[in-house]
VMD Tcl script that draws the C-alpha trace (Angstrom):
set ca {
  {-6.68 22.72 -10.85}
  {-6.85 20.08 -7.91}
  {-3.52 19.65 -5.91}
  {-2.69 16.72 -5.22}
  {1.31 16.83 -4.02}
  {3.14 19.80 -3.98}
  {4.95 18.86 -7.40}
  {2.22 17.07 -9.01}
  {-1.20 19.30 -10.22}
  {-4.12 17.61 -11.97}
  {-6.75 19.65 -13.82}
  {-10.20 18.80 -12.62}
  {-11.39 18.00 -16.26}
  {-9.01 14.79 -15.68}
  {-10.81 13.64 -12.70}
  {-14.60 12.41 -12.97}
  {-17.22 11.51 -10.10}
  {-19.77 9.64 -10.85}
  {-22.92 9.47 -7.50}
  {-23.76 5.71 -6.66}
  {-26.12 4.38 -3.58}
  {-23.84 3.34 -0.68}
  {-24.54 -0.10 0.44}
  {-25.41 -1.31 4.27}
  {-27.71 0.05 6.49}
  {-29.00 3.86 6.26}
  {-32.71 4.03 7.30}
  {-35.79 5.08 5.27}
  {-33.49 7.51 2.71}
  {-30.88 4.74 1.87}
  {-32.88 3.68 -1.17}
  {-33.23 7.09 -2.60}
  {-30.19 9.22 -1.88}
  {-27.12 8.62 -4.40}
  {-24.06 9.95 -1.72}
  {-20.99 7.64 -2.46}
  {-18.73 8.74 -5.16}
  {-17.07 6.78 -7.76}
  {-13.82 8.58 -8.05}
  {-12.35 8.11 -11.82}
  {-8.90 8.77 -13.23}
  {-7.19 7.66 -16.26}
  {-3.59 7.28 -15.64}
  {-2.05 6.01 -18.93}
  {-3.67 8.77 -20.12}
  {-3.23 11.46 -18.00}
  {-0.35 14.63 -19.26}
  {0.07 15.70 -16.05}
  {1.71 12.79 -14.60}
  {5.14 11.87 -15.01}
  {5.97 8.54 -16.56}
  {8.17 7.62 -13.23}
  {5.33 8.43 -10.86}
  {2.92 6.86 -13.41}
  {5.10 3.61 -13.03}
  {4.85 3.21 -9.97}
  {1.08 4.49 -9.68}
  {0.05 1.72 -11.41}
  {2.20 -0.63 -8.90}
  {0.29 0.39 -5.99}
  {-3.14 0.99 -7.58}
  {-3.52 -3.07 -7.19}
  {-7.39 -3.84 -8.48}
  {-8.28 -0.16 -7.60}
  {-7.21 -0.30 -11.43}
  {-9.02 -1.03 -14.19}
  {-8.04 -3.51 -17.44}
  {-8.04 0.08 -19.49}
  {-5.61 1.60 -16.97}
  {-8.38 3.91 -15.37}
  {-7.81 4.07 -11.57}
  {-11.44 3.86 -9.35}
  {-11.93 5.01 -5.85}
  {-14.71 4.59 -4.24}
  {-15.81 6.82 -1.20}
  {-18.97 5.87 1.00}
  {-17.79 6.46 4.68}
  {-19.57 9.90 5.13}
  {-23.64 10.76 4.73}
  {-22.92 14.15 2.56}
  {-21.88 13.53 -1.22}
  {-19.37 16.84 -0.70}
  {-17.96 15.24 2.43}
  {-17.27 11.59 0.17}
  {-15.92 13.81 -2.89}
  {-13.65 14.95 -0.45}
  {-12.39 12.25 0.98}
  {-12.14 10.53 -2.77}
  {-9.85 13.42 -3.27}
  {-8.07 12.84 -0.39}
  {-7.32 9.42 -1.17}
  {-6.41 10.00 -4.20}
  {-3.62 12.47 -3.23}
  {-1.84 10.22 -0.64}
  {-1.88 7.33 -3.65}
  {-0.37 10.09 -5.61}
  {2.38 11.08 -3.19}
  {2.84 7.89 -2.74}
  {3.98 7.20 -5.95}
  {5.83 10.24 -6.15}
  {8.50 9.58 -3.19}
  {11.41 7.70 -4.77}
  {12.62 4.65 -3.39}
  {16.32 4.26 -2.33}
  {18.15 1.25 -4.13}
  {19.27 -0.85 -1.52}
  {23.35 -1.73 -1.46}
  {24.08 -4.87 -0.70}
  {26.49 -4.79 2.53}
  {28.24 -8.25 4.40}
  {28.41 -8.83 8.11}
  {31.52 -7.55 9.31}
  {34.76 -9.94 10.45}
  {33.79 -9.37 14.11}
  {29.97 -9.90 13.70}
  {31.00 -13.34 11.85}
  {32.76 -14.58 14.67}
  {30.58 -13.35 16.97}
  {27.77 -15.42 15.27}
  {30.25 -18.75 15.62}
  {31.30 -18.19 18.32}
  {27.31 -18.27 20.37}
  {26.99 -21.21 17.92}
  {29.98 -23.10 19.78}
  {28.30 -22.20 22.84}
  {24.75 -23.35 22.04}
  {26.59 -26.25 21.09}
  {28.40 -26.75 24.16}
  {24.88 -26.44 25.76}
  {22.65 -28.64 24.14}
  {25.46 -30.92 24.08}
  {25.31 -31.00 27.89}
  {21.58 -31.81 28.35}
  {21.95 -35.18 26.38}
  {21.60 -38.28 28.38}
  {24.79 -40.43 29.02}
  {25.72 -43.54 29.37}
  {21.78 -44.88 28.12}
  {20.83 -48.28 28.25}
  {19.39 -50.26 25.59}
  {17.32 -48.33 22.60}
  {17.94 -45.10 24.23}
  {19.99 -42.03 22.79}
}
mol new
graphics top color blue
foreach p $ca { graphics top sphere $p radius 0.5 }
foreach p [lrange $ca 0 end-1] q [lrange $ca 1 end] { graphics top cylinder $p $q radius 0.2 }
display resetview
């Protein structure tokens, strides 16, 4: 059973790694060693999530998500294959609690009476202002 938030459990037999070769530079071993992990979990078809938090999983997946709904992380920042599976994991949970924290509808408010004229009122001035800087009496073709 892998923990992911402190309401939401997934069993491990819903989570599959898959071992790929990590890309850039590495040395003489690069070519050989298979230490970034493919992360794999299918969330339309996962029982342990619930359909709210699947909603909105699927939201903020983006293109980590596949056309079949399955959600792919990839991990290749560490050397170790244990240290990437970790941090797959890891991932994985903050996209999960993610999902899970509810967001607050907004309520529509107004600006109060006194903010209003407030807002007029340093409009007048500006006004008053720029009016001030213009040019007076101009001669011919000027403002």
């Amino acid at each position: 059973m892998t923990l992911v938030t402190d309401r939401i459990r997934i069993p491990e037999e819903e989570i599959s790694f898959s071992f790929i070769r990590a890309s850039g530079p590495g040395g003489q071993k690069v070519n050989k060693a298979a230490t970034a992990v493919q992360l794999r979990f299918n969330v339309p078809g996962s029982p342990s999530l619930p359909e709210s938090v699947r909603r909105r999983l699927v939201k903020l997946a983006g293109r980590r998500l596949s056309g079949e709904g399955i959600l792919v992380i990839e991990a290749k920042r560490f050397r170790t294959r244990e240290r990437n599976r970790q941090d797959a994991l890891e991932r994985l949970a903050a996209l999960m609690g993610k999902a899970s924290q509810f967001e607050k509808k907004r309520r529509p408010t107004r600006p109060t009476k006194a903010a209003r004229k407030a807002r007029l009122e340093e409009k007048r001035r500006r006004s008053r202002t720029k009016e001030l800087r213009k040019k007076t009496g101009g001669g011919e073709g000027e403002p």
